[in-house]
C-alpha positions in Angstrom: -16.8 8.0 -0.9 -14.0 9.6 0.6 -11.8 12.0 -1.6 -8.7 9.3 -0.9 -10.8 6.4 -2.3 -11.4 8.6 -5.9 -8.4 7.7 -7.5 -9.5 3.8 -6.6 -12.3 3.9 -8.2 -11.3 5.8 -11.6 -8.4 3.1 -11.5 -11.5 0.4 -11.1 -13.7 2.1 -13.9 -10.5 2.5 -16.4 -9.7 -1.2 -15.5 -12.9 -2.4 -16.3 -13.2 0.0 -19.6 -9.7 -1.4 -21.0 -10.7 -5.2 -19.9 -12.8 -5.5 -23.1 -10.0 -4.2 -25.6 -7.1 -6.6 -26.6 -4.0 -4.0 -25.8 -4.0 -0.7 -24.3 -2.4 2.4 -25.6 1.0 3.7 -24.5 -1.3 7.1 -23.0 -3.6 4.6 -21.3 -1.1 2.6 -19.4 1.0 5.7 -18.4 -2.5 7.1 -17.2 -3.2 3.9 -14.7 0.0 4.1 -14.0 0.0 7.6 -12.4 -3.0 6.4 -11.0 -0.8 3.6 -8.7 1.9 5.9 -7.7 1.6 7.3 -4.2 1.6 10.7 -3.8 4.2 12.6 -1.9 2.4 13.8 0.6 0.3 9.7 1.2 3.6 8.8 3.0 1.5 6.6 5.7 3.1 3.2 7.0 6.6 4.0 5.3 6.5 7.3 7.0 7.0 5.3 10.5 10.6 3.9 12.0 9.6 0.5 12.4 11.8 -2.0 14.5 12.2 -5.6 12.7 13.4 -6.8 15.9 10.7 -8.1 18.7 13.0 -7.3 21.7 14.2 -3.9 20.3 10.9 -2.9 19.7 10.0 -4.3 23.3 12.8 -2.3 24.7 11.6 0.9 22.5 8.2 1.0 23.6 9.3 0.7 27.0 11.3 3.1 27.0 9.0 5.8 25.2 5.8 4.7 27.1 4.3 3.6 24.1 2.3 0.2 22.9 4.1 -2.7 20.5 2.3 -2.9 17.4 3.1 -6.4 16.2 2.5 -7.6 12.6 2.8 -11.1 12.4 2.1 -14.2 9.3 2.0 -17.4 9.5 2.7 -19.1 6.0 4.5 -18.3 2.8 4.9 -14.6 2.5 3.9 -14.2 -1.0 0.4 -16.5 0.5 1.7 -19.6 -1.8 0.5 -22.5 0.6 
């Protein structure tokens, strides 16, 4: 387990404690939610310029010399089919 998957699986274990209590306390839920905030320094995806358009992005990576990364769905976006 990596140090970046810890907070996962306290999140999973305080889940799984709270699942067999009716309510949870106001210092419980504030601690699961800390737990789901990113960190400042776990910036990842949102930390990249991303290009909604296919042709700008096209143009971009042509222009840099770099490779399209291309996310792409079919279906509703929420997965409501």
């Amino acid at each position: 387990m990596t140090f970046r998957s810890a907070p996962l699986v306290v999140l999973i274990l305080v889940v799984v404690s709270f699942s067999t209590q009716a309510e949870i306390t106001k210092v419980q839920f504030e601690q699961i939610s800390r737990l789901c905030q990113p960190s400042d320094s776990d910036e990842g995806w949102r930390g990249i310029e991303w290009e909604i358009d296919l042709w700008a992005a096209r143009e971009r990576a042509a222009r840099e010399g770099k490779p399209v990364f291309l996310w792409e769905m079919d279906g509703h976006p929420l997965g409501c089919t």
